[in-house]
N, C-alpha and C positions, 0 to 999 in steps of 0.2 A: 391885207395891208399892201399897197400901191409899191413901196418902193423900201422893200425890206433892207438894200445896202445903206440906205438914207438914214434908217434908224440905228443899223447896228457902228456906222460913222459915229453918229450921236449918241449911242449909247458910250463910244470909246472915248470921244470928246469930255462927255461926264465924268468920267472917271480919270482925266487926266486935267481936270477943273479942281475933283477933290481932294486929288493929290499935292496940287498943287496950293490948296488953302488947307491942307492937312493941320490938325492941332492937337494933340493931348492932354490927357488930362491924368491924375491920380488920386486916390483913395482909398485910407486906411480902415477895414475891417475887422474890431474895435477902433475906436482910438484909444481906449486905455484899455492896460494887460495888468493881470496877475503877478507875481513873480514865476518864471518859467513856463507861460504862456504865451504862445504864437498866437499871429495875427497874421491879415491879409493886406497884403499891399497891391489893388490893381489896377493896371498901367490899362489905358482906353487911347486908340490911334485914329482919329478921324482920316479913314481911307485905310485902302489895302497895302500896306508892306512887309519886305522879305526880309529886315533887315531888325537884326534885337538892339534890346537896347544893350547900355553898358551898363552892368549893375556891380564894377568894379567899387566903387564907393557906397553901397550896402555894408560891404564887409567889416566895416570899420567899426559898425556898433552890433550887428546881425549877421545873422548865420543863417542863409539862403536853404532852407529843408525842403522845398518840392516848387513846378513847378508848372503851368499849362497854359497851353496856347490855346485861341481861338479866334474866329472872324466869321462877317456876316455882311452879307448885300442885302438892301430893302430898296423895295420899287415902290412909291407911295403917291399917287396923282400923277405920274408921269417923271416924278422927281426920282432920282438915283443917289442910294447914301451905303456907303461901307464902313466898317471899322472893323478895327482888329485889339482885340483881347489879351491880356497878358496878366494870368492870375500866379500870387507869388506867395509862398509860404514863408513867414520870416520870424526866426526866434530873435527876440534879443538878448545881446547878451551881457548887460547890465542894468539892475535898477535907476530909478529916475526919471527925468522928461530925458527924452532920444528925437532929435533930427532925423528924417529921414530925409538925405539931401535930396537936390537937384538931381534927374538924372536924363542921359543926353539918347535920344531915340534920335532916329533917322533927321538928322539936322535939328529935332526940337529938346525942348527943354522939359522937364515934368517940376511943377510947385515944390517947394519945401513944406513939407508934412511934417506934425509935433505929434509924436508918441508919446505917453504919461506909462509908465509902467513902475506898479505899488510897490513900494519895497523890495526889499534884495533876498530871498531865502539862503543864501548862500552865505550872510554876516552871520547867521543862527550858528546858535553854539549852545550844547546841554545844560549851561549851567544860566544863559539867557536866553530866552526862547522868545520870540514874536510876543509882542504883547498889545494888546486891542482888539486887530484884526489879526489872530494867528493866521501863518499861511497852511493850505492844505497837506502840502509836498518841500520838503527841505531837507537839507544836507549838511552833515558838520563831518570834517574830518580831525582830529586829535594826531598829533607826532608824540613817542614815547620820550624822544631827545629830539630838543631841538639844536644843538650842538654835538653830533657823534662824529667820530673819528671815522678816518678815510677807510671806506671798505669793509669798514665794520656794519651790520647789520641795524639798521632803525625802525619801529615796528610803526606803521600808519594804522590807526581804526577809524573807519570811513562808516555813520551810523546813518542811513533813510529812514524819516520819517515820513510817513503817510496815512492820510486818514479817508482816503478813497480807493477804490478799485484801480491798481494796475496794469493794461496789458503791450505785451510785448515790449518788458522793461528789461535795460542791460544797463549796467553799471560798469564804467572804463574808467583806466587809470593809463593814460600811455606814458611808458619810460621816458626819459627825457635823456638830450646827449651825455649829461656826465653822470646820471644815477638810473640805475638796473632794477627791476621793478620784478618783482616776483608774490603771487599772491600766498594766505598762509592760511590753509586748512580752511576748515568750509563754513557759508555763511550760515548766522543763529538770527533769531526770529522770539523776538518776545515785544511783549503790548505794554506801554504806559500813559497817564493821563496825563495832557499839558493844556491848560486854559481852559477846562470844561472838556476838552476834545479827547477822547479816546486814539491813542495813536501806534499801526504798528510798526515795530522796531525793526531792519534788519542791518546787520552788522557782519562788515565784512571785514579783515586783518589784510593788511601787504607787510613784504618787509622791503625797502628802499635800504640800495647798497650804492652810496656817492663813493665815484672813480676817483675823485679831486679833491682836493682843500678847498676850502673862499668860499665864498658866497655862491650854494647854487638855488635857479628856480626852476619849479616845476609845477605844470598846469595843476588844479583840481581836478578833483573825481569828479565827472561829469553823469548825469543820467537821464536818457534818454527813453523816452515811453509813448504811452496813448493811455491820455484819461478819456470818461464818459462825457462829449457834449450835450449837456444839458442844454443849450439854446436853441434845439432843434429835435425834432423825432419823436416819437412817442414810446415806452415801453410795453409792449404785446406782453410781459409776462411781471408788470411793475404791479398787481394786486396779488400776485401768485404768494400765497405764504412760504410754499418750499422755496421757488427760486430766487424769490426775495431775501431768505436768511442765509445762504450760501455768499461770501466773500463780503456780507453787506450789503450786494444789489445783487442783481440780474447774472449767471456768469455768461451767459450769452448776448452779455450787452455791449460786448465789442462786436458781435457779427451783427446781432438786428439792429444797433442802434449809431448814431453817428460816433465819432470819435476826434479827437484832435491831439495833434502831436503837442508833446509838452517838452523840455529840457534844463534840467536844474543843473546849477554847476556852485561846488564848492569855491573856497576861495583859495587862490595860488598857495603852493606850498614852500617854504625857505629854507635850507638848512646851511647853519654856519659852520662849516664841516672844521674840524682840527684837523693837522698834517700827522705822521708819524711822527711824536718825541722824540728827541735827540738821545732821551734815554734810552728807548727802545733799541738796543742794539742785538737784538737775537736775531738767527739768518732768516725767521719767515717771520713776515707780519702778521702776530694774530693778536686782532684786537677781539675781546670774548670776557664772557664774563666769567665762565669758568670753564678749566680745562683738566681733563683727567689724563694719566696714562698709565698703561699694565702690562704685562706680560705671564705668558706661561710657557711652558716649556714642556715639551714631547720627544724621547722620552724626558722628565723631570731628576732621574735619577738613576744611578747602577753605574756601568762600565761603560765605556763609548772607545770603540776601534775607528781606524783610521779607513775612511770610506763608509762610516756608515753617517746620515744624515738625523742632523736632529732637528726640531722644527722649533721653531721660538715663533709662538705666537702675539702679536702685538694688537691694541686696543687703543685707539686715539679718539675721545670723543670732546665736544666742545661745544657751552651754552653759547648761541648767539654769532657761529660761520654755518656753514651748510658744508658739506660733506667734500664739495668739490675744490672748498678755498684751505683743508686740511693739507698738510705738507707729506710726501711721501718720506716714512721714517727710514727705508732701505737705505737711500740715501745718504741719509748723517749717521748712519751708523760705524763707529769704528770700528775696524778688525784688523789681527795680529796678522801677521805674512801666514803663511800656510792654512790658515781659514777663508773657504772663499766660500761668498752667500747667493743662493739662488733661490730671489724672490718671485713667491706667488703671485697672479692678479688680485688687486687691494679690490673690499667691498664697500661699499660707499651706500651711505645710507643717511638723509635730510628727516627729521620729524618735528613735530610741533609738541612744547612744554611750556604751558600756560599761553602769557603773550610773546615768548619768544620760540625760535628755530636753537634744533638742536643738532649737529654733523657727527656722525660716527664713522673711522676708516680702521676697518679691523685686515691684517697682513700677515701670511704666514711666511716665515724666511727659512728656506732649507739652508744648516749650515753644512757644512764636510769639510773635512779635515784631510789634507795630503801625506802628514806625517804625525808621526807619531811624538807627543809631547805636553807639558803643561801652557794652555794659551789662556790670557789674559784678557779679558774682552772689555774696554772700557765704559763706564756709565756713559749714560747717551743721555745727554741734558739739551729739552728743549724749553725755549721760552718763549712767553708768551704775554702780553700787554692787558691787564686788568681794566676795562672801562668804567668798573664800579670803584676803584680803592685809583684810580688813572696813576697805576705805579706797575713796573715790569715785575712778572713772577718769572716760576721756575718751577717745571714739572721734569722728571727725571727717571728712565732705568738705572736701577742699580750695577754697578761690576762683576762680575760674575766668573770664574773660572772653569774650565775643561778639561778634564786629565786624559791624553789621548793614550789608547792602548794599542799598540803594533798589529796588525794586523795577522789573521794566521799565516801566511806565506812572509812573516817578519817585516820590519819597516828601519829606516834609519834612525837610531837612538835620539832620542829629545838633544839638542845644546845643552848647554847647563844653564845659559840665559835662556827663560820660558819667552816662546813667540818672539824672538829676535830673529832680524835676519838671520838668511844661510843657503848655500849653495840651492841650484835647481834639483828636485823630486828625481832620486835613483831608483833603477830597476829594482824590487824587491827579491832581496838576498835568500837563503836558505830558511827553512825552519829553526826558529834556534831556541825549542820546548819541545818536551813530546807532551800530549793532551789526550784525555781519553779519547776514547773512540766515537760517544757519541757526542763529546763537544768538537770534535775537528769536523767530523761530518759541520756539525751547524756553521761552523767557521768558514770551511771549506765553501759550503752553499752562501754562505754571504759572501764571500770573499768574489766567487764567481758573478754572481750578481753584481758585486760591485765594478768590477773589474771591467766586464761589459758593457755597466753604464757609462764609465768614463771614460771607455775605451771610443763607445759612441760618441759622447762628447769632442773626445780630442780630434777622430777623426773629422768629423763636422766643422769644428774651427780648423785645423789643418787646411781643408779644400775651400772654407771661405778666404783663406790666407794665400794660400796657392793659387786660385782661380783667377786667371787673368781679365783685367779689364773688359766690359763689353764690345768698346769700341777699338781695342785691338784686335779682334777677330774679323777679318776681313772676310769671311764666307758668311758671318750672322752678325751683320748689323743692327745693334739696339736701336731702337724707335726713338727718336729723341726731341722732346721741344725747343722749341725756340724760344730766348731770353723774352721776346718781342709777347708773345704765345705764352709762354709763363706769366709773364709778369700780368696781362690783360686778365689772366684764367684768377691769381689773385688778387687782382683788383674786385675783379665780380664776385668774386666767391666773398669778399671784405664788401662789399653793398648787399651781399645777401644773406649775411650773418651765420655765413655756414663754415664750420671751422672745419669740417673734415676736407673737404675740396679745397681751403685757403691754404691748409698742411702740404697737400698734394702741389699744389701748384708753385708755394714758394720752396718746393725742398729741388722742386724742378726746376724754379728759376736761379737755387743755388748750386746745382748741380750745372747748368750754360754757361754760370760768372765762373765757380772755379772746376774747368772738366779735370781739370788734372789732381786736383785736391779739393774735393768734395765733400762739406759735410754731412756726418752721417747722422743725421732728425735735426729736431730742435733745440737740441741742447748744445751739440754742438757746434750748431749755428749759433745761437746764441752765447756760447764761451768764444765765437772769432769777432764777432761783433763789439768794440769798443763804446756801451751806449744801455747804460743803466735802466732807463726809461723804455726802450727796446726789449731787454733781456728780459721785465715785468709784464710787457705784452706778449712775448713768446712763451711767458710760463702759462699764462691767462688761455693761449690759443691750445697748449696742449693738453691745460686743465678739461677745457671746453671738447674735445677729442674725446678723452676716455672717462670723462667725470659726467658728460652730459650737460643738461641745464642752457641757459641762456650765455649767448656769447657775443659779444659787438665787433664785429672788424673795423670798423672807422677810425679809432683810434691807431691802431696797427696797421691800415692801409694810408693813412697820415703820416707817422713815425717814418714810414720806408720811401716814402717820398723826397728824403730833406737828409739821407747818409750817406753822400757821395763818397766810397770808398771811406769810411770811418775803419778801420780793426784795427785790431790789437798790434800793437808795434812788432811783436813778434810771430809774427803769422803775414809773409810777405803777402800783399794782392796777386792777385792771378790775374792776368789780364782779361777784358773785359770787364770790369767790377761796374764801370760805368752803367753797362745794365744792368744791373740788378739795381742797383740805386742810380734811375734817374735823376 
């Protein structure tokens, strides 16, 4: 060639000809869909360009699942032609005729396209099922109450039917902001006929816990797969009688054969939650359908001296909370003055009974007794909201007495009023019995054991009492963060649903607001806090601590947002309060 810059000018001319008479075009791959079948939508760019389009306005009826580029130069009689490719996976996501708009590529416009897509599997329900043309793959989900009470448990059964091969099928239910999503025991698998069609069943249980009253909504179970396309490929093993009777077809007919993504989506879920009854006036919320409670007692019987520990064992179980929404019974338990209780770690334990969850929290409380005397221990009545009879009950320990006996090195004489105040715990006086020789010996040896353990105790709280602040000691300054640095460490740890680090951070950013009067955990942050709604998320953050299970910070990084200095009239602010509530 004579004048090689001449041509490659005019080759660049060419292409700045076709750019400039650039035009596209589009086309739908079917035009009509199954229910929960994709289709191709692709975009064709007369010329080369670097720039996508905006398929912001797909979103609106379709759900963009894949996505590939491509381009190509041809030289043809001396003529020079490019384009560029843009193939697009698109589910929709509701039955009927669907738009697929306008959409705006590098200065141009792409046609409006009419989608036809047959029916809705997602209207199906067990007791109506497709009639005419069943579809192949649908989804009905059933709520057990469509009206439960706040917090209380609601069981979802989400049942797939399918009457083809699935591969690489998952089934999601995402929680939504005001209800907790937890699934329940594991899914079952049985076959029934519907319209001539053989279909198999799998059924899977959630239990849905709404945070709130009113009207909430929450997406369908959606699911998401690969069936076998049939409009393409051939099966290599589709005469095979073995591999043929296996799952119905082929099971290696997802690797040798084509496939196409599929996505059924049930239909939104509503629940018209109740608030807590005004009846309801017990100190924890428990809406359940039924509740037990027991006790046993170690030892159950004989003599009980002053230092020695008896265990009272406790039993709280309840159809329809889980283990972690149970109330710690230590807590509401009465005791007389000289009985003090030292509770074991609780065992928490969620299981499945029939369609519902069941919570079990069993607790051992060592009691011991400082002096010698008759105490009175009162019934410990809790209560609880019935959702089947929607009337408050009442489950209860009985009262129970102790007749404390002096210890062998003697103890101060009972009052005559049993467990009424009285002066502080005296030095133990003389022996004032003689006892044979082998019960002093036993005495003796309890007595030292006892002596020891609470001698360790006292010492222990003594030096926690005694020890002076960290940051009075000017040679070992404690580490300390910043209100600034707290507050940000629970904000993240509240976007990332982790309660143990949200605990950490806000005990640190209440320990910045008040350095001088600090409290000491959640609880007692929560009794300086003026702020009902507050108090119920800091029980919830330190359920989620030592109970486990799923936990939401948003609420609770919300709430702390909006309490500029709120507390209790009698608990003066510290200065600085401002940070800790922005």
């Amino acid at each position: 060639m004579k004048n090689p810059c001449g041509l490659f000018v005019a080759v660049a001319l060419w292409s700045l000809s076709l750019s400039a008479v650039a035009a596209i075009s589009a086309r739908l791959e079917p035009a009509q869909a199954g229910p929960g079948e994709a289709v191709r939508l692709i975009l064709e760019h007369d010329g080369q360009t670097g720039k996508p389009p905006d398929l912001g306005p797909l979103r609106k009826d379709f759900d963009v699942l894949g996505r590939s580029t491509g381009s190509s130069i041809q030289i043809v009689n001396g003529r020079m032609s490019a384009q560029t490719e843009i193939d697009l996976t698109l589910m929709p996501k509701r039955g009927g005729l669907l738009q697929v708009p306008a959409l705006q590529w590098d200065g141009d416009t792409t046609p409006v396209l009419t989608l036809s897509v047959s029916g809705n599997a997602a209207t199906a329900r067990p007791d109506h099922a497709p009639t005419g043309n069943p579809a192949h793959i649908f989804l009905t989900a059933t709520l057990d109450q469509k009206q439960p009470y706040v917090q209380a448990a609601d069981t979802l059964t989400v049942r797939l039917y399918t009457d083809q091969p699935l591969y690489q099928a998952s089934l999601e239910l995402a929680p939504g902001t005001d209800v907790l999503v937890q699934q329940l025991g594991q899914d079952s698998q049985t076959r029934v006929m519907r319209d001539g069609r053989s279909y198999q069943v799998i059924e899977r249980k959630y239990l849905l816990f709404p945070q709130r009253s009113g009207t909430l909504h929450l997406d369908g179970p959606v699911l998401n797969a690969e069936v076998q396309d049939d409009r393409g490929g051939s099966d290599p093993f589709g005469g095979n009688a073995f591999f043929g009777g296996i799952f119905g077809r082929n099971p290696f007919a997802g690797m040798m054969n084509a496939t196409r993504p599929i996505r059924v989506r049930a239909d939104p879920l509503v629940l018209d939650v109740r608030p807590r009854p005004a009846s309801g006036t017990g100190h924890d919320w428990l809406p359940a359908q039924k509740v037990t409670l027991t006790e046993t007692w170690q030892p159950d019987h004989g003599s009980f001296h002053v230092g020695d520990p008896i265990t009272r064992h406790v039993h709280l179980g309840a159809l329809g909370l889980t283990a972690s929404q149970l109330p710690d019974l230590s807590l509401l338990m009465p005791l007389p003055e000289g009985l003090r209780a030292y509770p074991d770690q609780a065992r928490l334990d969620t299981g499945v009974q029939g369609d519902g969850v069941v919570g079990t929290r069993d607790q051992d409380i060592a009691l011991i007794a400082s002096r010698s005397g008759r105490y009175q221990i009162p019934a410990l009545h809790l209560y609880w909201w019935d959702t089947t009879r929607n009337q408050q009950r009442e489950v209860e320990l009985p009262a129970r007495t102790l007749n404390i006996l002096p210890g062998p090195a003697g103890a101060p004489a009972a009052s005559p009023a049993a467990g009424t105040p009285r002066s502080p715990d005296r030095p133990a006086g003389p022996v004032a019995e003689r006892m044979p020789a082998a019960r002093a010996h036993g005495y003796w040896l309890s007595l030292m054991l006892g002596v020891l353990w609470l001698g360790t105790l006292t010492a222990w709280g003594v030096s926690r009492r005694r020890r002076p602040p960290a940051r009075l000691d000017a040679s070992r300054p404690a580490p300390t963060v910043s209100v600034a640095e707290a507050r940000k460490g629970f904000r993240q740890a509240c976007r990332d649903d982790d309660p143990h680090a949200a605990k950490r951070a806000l005990l640190d950013w209440a320990r910045g607001t008040w350095p001088h009067d600090p409290p000491q955990g959640l609880q007692a942050l929560s009794d300086r806090l003026d702020n009902a709604e507050v108090k119920s998320l800091l029980k919830q953050l330190d359920r989620g601590c030592y109970a486990g299970g799923a936990w939401v910070g948003k609420p609770l990084a919300e709430m702390l947002t909006h309490l500029d200095g709120q507390t209790k009239k009698n608990v003066p602010p510290a200065p600085g309060l401002a940070g800790l509530y922005p």
